[in-house]
PDBQT receptor file of N, H, CA, C and O in Angstrom, charges set to zero:
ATOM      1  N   UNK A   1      55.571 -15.913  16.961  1.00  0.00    +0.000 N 
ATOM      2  CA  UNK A   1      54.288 -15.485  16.442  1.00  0.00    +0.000 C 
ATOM      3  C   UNK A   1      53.441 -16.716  16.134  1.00  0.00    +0.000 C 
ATOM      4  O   UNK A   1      53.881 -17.516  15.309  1.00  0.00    +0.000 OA
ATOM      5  N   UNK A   2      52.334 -16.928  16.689  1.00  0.00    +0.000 N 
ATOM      6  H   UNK A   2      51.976 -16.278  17.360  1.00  0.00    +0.000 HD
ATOM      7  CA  UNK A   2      50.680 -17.597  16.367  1.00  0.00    +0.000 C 
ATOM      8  C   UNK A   2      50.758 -17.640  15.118  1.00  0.00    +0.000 C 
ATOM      9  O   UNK A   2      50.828 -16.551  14.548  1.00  0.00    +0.000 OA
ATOM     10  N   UNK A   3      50.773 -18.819  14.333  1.00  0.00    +0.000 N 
ATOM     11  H   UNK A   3      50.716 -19.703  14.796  1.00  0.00    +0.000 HD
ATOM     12  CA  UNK A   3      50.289 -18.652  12.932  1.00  0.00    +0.000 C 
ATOM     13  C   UNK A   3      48.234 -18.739  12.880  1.00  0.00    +0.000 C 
ATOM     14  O   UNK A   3      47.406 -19.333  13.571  1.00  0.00    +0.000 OA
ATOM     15  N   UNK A   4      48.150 -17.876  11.773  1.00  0.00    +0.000 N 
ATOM     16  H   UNK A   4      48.822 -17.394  11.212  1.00  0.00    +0.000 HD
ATOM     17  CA  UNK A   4      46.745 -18.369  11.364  1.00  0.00    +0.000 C 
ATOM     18  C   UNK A   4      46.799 -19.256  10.320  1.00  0.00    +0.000 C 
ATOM     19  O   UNK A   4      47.673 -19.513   9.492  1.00  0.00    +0.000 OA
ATOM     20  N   UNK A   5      45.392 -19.786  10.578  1.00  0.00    +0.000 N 
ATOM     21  H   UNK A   5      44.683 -19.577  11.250  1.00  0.00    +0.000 HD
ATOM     22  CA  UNK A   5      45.283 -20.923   9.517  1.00  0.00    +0.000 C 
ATOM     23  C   UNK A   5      43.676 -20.534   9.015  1.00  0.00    +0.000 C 
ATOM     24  O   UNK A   5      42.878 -20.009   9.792  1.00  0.00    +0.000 OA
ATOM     25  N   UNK A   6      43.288 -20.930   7.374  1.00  0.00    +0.000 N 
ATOM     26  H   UNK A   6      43.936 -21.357   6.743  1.00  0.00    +0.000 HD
ATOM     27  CA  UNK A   6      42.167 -21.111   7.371  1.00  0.00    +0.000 C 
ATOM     28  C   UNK A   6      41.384 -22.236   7.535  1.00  0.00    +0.000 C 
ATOM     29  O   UNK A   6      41.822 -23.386   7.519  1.00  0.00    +0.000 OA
ATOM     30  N   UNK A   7      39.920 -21.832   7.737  1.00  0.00    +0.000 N 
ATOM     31  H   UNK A   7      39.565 -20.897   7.750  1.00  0.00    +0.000 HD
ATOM     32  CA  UNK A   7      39.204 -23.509   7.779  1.00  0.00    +0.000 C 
ATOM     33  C   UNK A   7      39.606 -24.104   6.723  1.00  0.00    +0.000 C 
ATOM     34  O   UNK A   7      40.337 -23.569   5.890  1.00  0.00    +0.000 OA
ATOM     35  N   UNK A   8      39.200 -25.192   6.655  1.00  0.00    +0.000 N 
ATOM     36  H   UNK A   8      38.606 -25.627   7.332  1.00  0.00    +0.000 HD
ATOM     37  CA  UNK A   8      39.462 -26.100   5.397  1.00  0.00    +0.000 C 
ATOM     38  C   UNK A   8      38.030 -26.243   4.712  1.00  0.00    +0.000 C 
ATOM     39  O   UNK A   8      37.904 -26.613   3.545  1.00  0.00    +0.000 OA
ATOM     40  N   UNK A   9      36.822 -25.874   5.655  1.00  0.00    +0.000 N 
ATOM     41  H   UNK A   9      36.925 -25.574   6.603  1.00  0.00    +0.000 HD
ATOM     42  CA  UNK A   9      35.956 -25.980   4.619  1.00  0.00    +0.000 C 
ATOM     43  C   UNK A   9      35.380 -24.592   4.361  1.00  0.00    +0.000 C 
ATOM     44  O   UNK A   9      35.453 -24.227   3.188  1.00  0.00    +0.000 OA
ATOM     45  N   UNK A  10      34.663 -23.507   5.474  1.00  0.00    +0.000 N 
ATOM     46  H   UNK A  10      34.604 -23.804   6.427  1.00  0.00    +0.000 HD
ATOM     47  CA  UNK A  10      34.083 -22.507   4.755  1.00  0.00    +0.000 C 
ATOM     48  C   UNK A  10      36.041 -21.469   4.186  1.00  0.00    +0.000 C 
ATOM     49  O   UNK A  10      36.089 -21.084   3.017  1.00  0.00    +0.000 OA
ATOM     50  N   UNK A  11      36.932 -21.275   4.824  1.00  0.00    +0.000 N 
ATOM     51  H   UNK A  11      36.893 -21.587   5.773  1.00  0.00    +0.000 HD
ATOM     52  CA  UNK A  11      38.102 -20.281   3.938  1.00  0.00    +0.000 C 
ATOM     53  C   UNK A  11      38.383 -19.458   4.726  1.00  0.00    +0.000 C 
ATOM     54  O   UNK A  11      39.442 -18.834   4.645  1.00  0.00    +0.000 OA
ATOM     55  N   UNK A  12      37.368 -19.232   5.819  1.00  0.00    +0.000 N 
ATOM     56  H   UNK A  12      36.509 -19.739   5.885  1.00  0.00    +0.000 HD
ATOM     57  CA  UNK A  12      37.966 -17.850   6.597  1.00  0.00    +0.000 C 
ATOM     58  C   UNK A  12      38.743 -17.820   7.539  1.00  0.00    +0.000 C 
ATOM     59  O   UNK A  12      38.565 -18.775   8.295  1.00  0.00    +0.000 OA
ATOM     60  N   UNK A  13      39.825 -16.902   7.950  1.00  0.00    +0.000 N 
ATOM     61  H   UNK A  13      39.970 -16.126   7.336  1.00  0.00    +0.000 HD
ATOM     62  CA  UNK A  13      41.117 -17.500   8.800  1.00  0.00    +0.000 C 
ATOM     63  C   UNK A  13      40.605 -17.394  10.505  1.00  0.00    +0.000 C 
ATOM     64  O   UNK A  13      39.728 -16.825  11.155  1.00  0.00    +0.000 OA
ATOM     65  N   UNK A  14      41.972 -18.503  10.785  1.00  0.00    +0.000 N 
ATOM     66  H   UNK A  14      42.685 -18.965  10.257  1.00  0.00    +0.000 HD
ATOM     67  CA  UNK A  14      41.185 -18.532  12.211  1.00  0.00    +0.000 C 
ATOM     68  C   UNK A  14      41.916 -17.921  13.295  1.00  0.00    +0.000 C 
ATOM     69  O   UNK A  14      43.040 -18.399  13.447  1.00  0.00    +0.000 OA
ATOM     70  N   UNK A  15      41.623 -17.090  14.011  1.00  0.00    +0.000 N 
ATOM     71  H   UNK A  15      40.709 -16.703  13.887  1.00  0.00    +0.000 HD
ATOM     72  CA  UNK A  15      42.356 -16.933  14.832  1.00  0.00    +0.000 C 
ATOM     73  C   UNK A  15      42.949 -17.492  16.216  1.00  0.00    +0.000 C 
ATOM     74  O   UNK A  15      42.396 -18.323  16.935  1.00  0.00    +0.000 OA
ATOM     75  N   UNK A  16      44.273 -16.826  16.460  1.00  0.00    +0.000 N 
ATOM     76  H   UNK A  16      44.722 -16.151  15.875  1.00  0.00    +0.000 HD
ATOM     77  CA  UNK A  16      45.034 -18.464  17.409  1.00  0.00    +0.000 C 
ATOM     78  C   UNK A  16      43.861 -18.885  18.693  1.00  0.00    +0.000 C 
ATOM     79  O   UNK A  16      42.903 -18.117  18.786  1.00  0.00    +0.000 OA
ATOM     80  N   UNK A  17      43.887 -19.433  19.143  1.00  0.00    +0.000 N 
ATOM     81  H   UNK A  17      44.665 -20.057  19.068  1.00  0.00    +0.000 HD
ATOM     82  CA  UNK A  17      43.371 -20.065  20.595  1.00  0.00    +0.000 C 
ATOM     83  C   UNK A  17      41.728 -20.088  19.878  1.00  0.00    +0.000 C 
ATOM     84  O   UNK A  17      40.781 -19.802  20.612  1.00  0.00    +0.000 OA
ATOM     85  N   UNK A  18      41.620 -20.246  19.227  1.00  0.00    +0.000 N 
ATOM     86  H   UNK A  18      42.389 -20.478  18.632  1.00  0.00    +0.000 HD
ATOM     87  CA  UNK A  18      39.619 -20.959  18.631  1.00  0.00    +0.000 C 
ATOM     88  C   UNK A  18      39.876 -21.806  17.642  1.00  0.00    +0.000 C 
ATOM     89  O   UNK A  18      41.009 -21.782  17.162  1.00  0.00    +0.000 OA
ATOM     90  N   UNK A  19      39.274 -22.373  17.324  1.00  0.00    +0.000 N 
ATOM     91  H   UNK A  19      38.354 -22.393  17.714  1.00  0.00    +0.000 HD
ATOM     92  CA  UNK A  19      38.691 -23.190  16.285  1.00  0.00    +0.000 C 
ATOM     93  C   UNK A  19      39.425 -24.747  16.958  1.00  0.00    +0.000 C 
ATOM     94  O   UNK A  19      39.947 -24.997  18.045  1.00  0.00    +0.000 OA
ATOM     95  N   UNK A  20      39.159 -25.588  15.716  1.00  0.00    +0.000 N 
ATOM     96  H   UNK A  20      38.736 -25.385  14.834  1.00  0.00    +0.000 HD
ATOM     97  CA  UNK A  20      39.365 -27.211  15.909  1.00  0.00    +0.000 C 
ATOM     98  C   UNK A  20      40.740 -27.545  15.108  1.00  0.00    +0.000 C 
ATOM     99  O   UNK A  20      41.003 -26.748  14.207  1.00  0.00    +0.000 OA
ATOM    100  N   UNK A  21      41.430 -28.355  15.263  1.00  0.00    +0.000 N 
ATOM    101  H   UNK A  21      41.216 -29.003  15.995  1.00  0.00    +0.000 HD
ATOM    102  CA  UNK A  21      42.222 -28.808  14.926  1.00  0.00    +0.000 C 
ATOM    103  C   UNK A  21      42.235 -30.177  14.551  1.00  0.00    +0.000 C 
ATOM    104  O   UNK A  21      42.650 -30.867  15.482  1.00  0.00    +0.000 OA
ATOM    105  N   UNK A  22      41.874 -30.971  13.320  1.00  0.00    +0.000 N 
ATOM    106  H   UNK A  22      41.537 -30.410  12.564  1.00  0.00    +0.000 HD
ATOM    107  CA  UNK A  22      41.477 -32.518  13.607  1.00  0.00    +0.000 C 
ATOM    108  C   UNK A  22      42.340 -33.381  12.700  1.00  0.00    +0.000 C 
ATOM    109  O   UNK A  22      42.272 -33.054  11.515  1.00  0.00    +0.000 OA
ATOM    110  N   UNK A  23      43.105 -34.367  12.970  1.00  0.00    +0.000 N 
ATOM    111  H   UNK A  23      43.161 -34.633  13.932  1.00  0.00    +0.000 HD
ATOM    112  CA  UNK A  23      44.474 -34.858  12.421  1.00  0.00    +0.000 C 
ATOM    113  C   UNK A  23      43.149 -36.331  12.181  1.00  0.00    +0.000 C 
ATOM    114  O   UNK A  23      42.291 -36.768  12.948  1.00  0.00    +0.000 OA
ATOM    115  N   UNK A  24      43.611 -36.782  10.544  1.00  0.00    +0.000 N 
ATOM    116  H   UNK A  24      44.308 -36.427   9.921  1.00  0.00    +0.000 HD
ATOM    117  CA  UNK A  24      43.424 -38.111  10.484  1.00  0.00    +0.000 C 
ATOM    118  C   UNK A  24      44.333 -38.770  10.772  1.00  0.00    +0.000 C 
ATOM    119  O   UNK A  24      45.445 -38.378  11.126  1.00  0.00    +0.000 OA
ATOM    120  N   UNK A  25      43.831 -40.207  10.612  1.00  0.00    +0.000 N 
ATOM    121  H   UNK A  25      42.927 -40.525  10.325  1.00  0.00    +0.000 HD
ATOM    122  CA  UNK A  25      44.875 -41.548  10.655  1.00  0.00    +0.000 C 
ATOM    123  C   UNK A  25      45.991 -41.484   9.939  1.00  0.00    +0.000 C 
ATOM    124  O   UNK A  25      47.080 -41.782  10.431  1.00  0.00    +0.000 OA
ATOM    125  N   UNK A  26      45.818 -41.023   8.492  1.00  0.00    +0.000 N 
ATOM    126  H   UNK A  26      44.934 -40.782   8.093  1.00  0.00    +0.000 HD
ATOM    127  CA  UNK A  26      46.611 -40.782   7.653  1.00  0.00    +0.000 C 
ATOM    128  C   UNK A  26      47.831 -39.587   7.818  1.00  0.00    +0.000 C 
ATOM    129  O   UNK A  26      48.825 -39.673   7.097  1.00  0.00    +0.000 OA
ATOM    130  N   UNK A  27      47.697 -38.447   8.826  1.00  0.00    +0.000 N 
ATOM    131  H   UNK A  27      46.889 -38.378   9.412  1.00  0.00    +0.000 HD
ATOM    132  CA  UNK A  27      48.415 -37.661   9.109  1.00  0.00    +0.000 C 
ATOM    133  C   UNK A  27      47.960 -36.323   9.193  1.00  0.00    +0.000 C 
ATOM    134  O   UNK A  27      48.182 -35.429  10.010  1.00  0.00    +0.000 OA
ATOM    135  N   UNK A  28      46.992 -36.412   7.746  1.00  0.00    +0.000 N 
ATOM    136  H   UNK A  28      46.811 -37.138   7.083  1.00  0.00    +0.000 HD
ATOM    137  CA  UNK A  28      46.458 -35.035   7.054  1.00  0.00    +0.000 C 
ATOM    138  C   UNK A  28      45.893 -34.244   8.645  1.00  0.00    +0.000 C 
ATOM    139  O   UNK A  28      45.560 -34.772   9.706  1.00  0.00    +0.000 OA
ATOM    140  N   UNK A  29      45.985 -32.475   8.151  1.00  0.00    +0.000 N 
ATOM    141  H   UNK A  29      46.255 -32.046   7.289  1.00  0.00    +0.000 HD
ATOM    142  CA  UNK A  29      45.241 -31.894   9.235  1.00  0.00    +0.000 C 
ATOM    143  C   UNK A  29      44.549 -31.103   8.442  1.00  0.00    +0.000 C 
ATOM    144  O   UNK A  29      44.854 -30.422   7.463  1.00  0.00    +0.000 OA
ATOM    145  N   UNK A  30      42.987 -31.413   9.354  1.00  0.00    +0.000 N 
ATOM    146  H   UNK A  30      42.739 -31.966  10.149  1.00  0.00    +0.000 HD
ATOM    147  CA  UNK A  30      41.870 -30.127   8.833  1.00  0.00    +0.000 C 
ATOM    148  C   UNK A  30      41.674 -29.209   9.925  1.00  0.00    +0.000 C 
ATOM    149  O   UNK A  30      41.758 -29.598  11.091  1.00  0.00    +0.000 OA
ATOM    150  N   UNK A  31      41.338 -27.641   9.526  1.00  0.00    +0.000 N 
ATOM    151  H   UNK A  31      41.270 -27.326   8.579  1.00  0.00    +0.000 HD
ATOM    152  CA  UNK A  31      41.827 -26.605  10.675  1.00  0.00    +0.000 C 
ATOM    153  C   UNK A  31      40.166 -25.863  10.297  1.00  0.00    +0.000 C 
ATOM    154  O   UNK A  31      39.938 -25.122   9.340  1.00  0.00    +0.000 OA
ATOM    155  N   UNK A  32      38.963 -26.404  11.553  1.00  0.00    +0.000 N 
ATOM    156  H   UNK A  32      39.148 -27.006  12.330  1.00  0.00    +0.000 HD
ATOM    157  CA  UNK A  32      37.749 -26.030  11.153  1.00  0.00    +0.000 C 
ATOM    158  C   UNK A  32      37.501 -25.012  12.181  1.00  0.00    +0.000 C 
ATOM    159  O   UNK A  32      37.850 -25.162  13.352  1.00  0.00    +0.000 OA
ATOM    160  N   UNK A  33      36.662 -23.583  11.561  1.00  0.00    +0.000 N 
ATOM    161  H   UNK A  33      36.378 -23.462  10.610  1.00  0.00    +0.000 HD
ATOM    162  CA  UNK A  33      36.870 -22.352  12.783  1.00  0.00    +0.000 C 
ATOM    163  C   UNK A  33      35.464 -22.611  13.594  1.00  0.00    +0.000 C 
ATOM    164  O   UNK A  33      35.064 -21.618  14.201  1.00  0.00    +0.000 OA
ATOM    165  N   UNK A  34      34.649 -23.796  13.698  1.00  0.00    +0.000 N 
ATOM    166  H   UNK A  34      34.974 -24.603  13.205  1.00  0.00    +0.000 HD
ATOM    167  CA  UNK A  34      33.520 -24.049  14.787  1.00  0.00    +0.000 C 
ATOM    168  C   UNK A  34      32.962 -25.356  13.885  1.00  0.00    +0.000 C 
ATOM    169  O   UNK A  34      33.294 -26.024  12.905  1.00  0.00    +0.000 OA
ATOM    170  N   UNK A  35      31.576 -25.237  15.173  1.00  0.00    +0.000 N 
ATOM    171  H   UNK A  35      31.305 -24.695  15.968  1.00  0.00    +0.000 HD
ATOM    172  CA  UNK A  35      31.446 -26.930  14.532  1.00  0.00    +0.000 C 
ATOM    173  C   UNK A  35      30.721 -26.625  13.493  1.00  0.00    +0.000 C 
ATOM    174  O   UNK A  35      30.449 -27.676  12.913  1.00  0.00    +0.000 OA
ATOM    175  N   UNK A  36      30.187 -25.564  12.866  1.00  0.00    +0.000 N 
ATOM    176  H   UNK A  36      30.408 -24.710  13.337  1.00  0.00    +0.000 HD
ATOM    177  CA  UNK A  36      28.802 -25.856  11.192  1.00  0.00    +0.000 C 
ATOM    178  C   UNK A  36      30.013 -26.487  10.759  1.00  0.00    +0.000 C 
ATOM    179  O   UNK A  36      29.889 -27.692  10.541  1.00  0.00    +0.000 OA
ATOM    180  N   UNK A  37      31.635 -25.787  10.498  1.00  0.00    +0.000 N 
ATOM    181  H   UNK A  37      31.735 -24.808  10.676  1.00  0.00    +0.000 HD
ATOM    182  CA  UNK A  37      32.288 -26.209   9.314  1.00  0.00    +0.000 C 
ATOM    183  C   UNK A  37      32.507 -27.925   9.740  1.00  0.00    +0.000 C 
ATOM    184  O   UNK A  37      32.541 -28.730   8.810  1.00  0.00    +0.000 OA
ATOM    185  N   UNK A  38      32.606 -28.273  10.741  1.00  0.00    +0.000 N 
ATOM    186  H   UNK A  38      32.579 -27.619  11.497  1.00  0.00    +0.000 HD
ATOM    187  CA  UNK A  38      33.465 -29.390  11.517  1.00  0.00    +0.000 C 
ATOM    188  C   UNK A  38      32.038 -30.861  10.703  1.00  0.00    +0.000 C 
ATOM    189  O   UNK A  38      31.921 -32.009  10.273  1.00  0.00    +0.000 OA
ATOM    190  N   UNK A  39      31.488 -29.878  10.938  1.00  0.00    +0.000 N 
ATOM    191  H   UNK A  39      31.583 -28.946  11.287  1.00  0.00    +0.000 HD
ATOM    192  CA  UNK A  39      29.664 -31.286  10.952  1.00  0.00    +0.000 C 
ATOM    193  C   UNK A  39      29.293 -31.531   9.284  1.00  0.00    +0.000 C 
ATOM    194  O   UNK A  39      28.784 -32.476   8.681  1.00  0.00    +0.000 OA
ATOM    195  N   UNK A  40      29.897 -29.974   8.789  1.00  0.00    +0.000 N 
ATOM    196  H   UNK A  40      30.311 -29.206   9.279  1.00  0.00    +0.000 HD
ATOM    197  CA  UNK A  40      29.372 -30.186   7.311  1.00  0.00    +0.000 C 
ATOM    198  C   UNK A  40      30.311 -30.492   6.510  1.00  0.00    +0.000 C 
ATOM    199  O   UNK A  40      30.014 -30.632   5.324  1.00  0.00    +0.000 OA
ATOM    200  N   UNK A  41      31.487 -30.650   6.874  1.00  0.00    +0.000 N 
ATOM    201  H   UNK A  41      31.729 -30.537   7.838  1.00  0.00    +0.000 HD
ATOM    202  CA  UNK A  41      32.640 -31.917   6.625  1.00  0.00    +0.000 C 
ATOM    203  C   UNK A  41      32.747 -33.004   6.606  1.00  0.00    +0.000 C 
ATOM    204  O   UNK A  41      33.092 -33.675   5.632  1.00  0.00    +0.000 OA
ATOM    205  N   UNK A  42      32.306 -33.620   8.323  1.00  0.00    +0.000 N 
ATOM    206  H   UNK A  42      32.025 -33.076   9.113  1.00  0.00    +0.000 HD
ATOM    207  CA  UNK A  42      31.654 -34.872   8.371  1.00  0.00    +0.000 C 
ATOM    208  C   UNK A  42      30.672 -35.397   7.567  1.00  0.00    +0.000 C 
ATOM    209  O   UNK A  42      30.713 -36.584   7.240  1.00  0.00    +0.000 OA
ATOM    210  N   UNK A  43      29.708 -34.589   7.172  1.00  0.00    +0.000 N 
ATOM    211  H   UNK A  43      29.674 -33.626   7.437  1.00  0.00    +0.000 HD
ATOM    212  CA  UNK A  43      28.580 -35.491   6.503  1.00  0.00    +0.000 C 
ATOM    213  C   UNK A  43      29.214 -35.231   5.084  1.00  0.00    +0.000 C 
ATOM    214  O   UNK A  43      28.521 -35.829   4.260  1.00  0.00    +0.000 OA
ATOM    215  N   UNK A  44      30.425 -34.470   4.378  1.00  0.00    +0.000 N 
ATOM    216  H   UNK A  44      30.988 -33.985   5.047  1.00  0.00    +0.000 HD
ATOM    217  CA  UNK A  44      31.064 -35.375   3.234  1.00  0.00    +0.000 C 
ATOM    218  C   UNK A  44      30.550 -34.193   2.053  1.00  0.00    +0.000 C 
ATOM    219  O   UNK A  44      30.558 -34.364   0.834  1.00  0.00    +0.000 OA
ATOM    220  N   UNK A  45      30.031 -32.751   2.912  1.00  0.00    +0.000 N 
ATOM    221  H   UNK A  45      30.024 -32.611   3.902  1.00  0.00    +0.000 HD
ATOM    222  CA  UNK A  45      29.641 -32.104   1.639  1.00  0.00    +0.000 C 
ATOM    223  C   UNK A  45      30.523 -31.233   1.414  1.00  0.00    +0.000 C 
ATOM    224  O   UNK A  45      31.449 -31.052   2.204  1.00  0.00    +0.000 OA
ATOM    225  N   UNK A  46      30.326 -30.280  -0.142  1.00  0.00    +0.000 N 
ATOM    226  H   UNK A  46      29.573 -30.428  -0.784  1.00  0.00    +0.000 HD
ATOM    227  CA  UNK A  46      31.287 -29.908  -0.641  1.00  0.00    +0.000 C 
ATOM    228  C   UNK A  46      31.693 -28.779  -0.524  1.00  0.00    +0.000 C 
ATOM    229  O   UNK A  46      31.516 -28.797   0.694  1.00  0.00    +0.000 OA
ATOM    230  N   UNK A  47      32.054 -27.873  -0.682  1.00  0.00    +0.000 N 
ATOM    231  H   UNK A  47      32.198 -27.858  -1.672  1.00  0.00    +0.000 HD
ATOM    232  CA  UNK A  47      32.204 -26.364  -0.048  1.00  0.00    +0.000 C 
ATOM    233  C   UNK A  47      31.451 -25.410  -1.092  1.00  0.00    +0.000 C 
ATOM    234  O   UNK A  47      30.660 -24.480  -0.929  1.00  0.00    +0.000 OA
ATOM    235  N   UNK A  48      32.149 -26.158  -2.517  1.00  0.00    +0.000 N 
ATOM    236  H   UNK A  48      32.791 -26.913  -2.649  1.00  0.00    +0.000 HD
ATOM    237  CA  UNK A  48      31.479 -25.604  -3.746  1.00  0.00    +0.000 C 
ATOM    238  C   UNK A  48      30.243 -25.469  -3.703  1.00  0.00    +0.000 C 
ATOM    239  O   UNK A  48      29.672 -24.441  -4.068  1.00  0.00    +0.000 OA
ATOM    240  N   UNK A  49      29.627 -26.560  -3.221  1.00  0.00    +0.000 N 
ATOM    241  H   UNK A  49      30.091 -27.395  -2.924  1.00  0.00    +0.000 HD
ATOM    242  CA  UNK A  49      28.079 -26.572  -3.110  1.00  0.00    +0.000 C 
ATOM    243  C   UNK A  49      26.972 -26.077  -1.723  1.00  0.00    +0.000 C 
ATOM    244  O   UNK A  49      25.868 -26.478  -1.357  1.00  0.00    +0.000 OA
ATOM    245  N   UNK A  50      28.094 -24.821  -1.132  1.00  0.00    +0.000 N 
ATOM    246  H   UNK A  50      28.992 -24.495  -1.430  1.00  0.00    +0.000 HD
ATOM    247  CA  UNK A  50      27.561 -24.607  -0.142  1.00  0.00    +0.000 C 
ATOM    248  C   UNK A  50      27.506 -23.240  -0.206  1.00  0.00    +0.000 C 
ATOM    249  O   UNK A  50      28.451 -22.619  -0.692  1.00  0.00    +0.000 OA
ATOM    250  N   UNK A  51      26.232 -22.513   0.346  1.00  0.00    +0.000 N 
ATOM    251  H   UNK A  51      25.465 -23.018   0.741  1.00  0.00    +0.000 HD
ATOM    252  CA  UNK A  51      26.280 -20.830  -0.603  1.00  0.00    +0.000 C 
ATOM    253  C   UNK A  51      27.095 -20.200   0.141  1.00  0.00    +0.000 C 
ATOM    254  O   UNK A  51      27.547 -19.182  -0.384  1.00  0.00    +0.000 OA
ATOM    255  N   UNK A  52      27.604 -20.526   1.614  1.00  0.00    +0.000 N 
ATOM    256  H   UNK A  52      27.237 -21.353   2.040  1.00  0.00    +0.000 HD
ATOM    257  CA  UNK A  52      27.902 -19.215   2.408  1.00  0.00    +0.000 C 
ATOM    258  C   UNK A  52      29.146 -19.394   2.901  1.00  0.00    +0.000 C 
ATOM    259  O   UNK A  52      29.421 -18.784   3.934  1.00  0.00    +0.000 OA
ATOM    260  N   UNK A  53      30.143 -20.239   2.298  1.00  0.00    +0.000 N 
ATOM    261  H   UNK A  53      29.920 -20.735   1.458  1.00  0.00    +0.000 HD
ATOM    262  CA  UNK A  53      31.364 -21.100   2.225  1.00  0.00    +0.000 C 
ATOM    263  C   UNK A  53      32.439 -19.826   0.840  1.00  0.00    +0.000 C 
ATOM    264  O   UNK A  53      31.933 -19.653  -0.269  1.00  0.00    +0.000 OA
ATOM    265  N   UNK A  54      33.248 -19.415   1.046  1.00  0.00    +0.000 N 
ATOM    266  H   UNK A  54      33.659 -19.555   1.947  1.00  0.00    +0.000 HD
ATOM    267  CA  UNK A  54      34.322 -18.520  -0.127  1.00  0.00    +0.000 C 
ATOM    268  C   UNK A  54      34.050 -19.328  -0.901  1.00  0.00    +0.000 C 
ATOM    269  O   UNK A  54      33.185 -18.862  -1.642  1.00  0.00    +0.000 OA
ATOM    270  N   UNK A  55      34.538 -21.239  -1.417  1.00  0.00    +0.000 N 
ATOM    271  H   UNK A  55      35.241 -21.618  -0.814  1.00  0.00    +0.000 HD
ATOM    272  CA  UNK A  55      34.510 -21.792  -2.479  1.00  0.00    +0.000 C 
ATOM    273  C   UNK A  55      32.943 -21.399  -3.571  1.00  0.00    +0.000 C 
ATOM    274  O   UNK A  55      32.755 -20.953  -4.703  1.00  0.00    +0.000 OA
ATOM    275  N   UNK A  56      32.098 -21.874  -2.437  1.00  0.00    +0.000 N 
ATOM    276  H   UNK A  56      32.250 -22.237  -1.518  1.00  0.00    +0.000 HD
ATOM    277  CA  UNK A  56      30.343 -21.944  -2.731  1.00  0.00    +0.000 C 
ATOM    278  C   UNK A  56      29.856 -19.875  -3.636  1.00  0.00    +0.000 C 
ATOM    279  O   UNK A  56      29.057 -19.646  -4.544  1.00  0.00    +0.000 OA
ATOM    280  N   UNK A  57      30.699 -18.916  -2.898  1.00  0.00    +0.000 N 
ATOM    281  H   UNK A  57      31.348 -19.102  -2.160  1.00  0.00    +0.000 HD
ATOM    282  CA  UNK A  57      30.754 -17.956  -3.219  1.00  0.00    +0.000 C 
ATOM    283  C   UNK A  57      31.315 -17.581  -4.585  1.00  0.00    +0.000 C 
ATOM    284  O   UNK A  57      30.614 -17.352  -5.570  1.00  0.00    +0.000 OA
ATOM    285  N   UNK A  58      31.991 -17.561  -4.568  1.00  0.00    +0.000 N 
ATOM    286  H   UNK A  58      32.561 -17.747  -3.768  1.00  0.00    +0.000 HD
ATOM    287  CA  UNK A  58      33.274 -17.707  -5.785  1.00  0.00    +0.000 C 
ATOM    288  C   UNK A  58      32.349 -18.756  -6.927  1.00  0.00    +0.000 C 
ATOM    289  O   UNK A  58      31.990 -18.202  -7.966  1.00  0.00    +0.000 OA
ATOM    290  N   UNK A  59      32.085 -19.803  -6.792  1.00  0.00    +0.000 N 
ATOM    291  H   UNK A  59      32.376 -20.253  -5.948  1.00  0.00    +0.000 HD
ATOM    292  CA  UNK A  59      31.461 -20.837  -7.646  1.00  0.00    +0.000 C 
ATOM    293  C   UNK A  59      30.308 -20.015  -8.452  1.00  0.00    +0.000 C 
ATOM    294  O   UNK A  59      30.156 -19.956  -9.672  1.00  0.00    +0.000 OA
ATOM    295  N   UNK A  60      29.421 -19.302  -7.266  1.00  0.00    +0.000 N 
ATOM    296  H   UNK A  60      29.544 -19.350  -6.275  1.00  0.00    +0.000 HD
ATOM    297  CA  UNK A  60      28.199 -18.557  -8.009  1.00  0.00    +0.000 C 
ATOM    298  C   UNK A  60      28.811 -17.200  -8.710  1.00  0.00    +0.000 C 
ATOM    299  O   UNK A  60      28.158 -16.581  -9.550  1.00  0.00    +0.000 OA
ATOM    300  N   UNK A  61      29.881 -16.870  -8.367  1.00  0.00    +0.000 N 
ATOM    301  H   UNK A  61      30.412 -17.373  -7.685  1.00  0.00    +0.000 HD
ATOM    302  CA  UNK A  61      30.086 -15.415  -9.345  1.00  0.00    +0.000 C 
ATOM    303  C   UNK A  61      29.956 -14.115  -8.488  1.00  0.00    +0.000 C 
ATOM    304  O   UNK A  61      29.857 -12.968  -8.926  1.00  0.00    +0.000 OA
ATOM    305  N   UNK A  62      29.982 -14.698  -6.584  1.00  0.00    +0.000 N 
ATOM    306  H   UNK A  62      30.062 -15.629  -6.228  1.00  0.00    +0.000 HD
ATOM    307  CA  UNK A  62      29.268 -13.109  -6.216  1.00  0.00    +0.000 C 
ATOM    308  C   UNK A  62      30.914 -12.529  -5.576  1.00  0.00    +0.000 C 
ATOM    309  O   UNK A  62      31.036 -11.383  -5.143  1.00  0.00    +0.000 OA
ATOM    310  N   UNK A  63      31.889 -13.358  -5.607  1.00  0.00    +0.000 N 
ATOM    311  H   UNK A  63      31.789 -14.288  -5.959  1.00  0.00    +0.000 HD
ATOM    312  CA  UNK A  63      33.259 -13.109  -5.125  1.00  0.00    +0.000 C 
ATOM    313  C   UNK A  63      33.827 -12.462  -5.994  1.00  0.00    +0.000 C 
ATOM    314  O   UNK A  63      34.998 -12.117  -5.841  1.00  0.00    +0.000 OA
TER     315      UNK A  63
């Protein structure tokens, strides 16, 4: 069996054969389901502070 994984930045799970898979130097793996999550990672922002992200959801009270 395919495991799912969620993104690492917006939360929602991904299903097998889509999304990104991106291993640092260090080892760590981030599992992003397209590129908004992949780009708004890169530029270093936070999930909390993003409205349409589970964390960013949850943060405001509407989860």
């Amino acid at each position: 069996m395919v495991e799912k994984h969620p993104c690492n930045f917006c939360g929602t799970m991904i299903e097998p054969g889509t999304g990104k898979m991106f291993v640092k130097k260090d080892g760590s793996i981030f599992y992003f389901c397209g590129t908004k999550c992949e780009n708004n990672h890169k530029l270093g922002r936070v999930p909390r502070r993003v409205a349409w992200t589970s964390a960013g959801r949850k943060a405001r009270g509407k989860e």
